[in-house]
N, C-alpha and C positions, 0 to 999 in steps of 0.2 A: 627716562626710557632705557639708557643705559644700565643702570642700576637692576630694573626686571629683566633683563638679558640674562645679567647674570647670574641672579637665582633662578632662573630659567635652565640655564647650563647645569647650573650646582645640581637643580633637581633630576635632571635629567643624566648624568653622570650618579648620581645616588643611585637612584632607579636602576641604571647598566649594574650598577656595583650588587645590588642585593642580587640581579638576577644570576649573576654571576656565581656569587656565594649558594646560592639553594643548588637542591641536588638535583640531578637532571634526570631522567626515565633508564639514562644508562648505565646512571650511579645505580638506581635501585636494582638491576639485574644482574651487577659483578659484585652486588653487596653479599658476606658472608652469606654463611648458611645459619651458624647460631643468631647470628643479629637477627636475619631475617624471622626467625622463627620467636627470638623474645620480644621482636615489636610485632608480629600477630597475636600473641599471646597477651601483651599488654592491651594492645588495640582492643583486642576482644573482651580484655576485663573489664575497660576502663567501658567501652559500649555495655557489658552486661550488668554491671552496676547503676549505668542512667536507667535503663531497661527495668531494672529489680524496683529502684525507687520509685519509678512510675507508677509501675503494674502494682506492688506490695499494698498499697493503701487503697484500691479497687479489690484487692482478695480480702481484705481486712473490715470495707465497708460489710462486702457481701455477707463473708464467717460471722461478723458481727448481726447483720438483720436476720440471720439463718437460724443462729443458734442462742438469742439472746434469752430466750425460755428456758432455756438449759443453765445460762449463768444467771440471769436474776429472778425469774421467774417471771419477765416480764416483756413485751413486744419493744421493739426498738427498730424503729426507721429513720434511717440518715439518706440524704439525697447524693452528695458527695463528699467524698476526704479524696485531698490531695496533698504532695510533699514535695516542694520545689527543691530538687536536685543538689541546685544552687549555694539556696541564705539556708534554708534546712528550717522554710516556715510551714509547721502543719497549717492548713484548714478545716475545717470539718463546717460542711455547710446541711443548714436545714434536720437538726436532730429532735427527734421526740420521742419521750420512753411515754409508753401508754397507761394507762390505770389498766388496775385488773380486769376489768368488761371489753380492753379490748379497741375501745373508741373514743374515750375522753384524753386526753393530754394527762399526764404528769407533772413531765419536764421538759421543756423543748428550748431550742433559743433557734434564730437565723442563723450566727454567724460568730463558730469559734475558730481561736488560732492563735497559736504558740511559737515562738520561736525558739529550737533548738540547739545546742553548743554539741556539734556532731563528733571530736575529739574528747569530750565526756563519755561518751555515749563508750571508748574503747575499754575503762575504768570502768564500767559497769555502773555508772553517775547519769543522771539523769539532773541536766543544767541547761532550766528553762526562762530564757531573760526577759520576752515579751509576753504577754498574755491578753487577749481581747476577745471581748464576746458582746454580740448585738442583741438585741431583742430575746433577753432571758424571761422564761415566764416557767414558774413552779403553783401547783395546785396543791394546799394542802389542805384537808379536812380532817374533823374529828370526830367518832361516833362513839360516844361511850369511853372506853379508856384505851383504842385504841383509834391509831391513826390511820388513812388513807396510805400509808406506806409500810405500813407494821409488816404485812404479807409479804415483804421483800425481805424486811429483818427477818421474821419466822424461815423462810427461803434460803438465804447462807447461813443462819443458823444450824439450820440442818445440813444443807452441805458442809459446814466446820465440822459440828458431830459424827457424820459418817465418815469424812475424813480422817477425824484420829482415831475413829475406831478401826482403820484398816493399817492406820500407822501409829499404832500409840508410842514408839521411840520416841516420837516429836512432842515436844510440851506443847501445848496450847496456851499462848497470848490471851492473857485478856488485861480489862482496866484497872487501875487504882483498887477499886473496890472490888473488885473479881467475879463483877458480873457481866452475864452472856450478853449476845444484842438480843435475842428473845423476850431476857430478860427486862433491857432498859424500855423496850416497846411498850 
């Protein structure tokens, strides 16, 4: 019984001791003026960055199901993406790129998610360790000699074409063989 006394005490003189140590309501009032103004300043960054991470991949669902006609030629509904602050794990739940009509599936899965290396990311590297995906389902069909996805190829195809045609400085990439994706479709 002795014995828990005195970690008792110990604890309890700890406890006096940290209070002690922290700053008190009065410290914060006779604290400079630049301090004060670079820990709002920090405060505010550090708050506007959890804020940016949140909000960013709710603009990015949305830009993404808004405008997916525009970059593949094709509909794209995702239910949710989210980026934990934190470990810097995407999610992306419930995606499906549709066939051209509109209504059949393409591509879909339940549930993707990557884990990011968020100090790559300053290097302009993109260093992804984990990668998971649940319930992948791809539809592919063949009518003749082309494919059920050819219309996507024919799709950036043209947007590559118009592209260098408004920047022809820029060489155009292609493979081994030096043909288009029009082409390989």
């Amino acid at each position: 019984m002795q014995q828990d006394a005195k970690s008792y005490d110990f604890a309890i003189l700890f406890y006096v001791e940290i209070l002690t140590m922290a700053p008190s309501a009065k410290d914060y009032t006779t604290m400079k003026k630049p301090v004060k103004i670079t820990l709002i300043v920090l405060g505010s960054l550090i708050v506007l960055y959890f804020v940016a991470l949140l909000v960013a991949p709710k603009i990015a669902r949305s830009y993404i199901e808004e405008h997916s006609k525009e970059m593949i030629g094709r509909s794209i509904t995702i239910k949710n993406i989210s980026l934990n602050p934190f470990t810097y794990v995407l999610d992306v739940d419930t995606l499906a790129v549709m066939e051209a009509d509109d209504k059949t599936k393409f591509v879909a899965f339940d549930k993707f998610s990557m884990n990011i290396n968020p100090l790559k990311l300053i290097t302009r590297t993109l260093d992804i360790s984990d990668i998971y995906m649940k319930a992948l389902y791809v539809r592919t069909t063949q009518h003749g000699a082309r494919f059920n996805f050819s219309d996507i190829l024919d799709f950036l195809a043209q947007k590559d074409s118009i592209y260098y045609a408004e920047h022809p400085e820029e060489k155009k990439v292609q493979d081994s063989e030096g043909k288009s994706a029009a082409e390989i479709a």
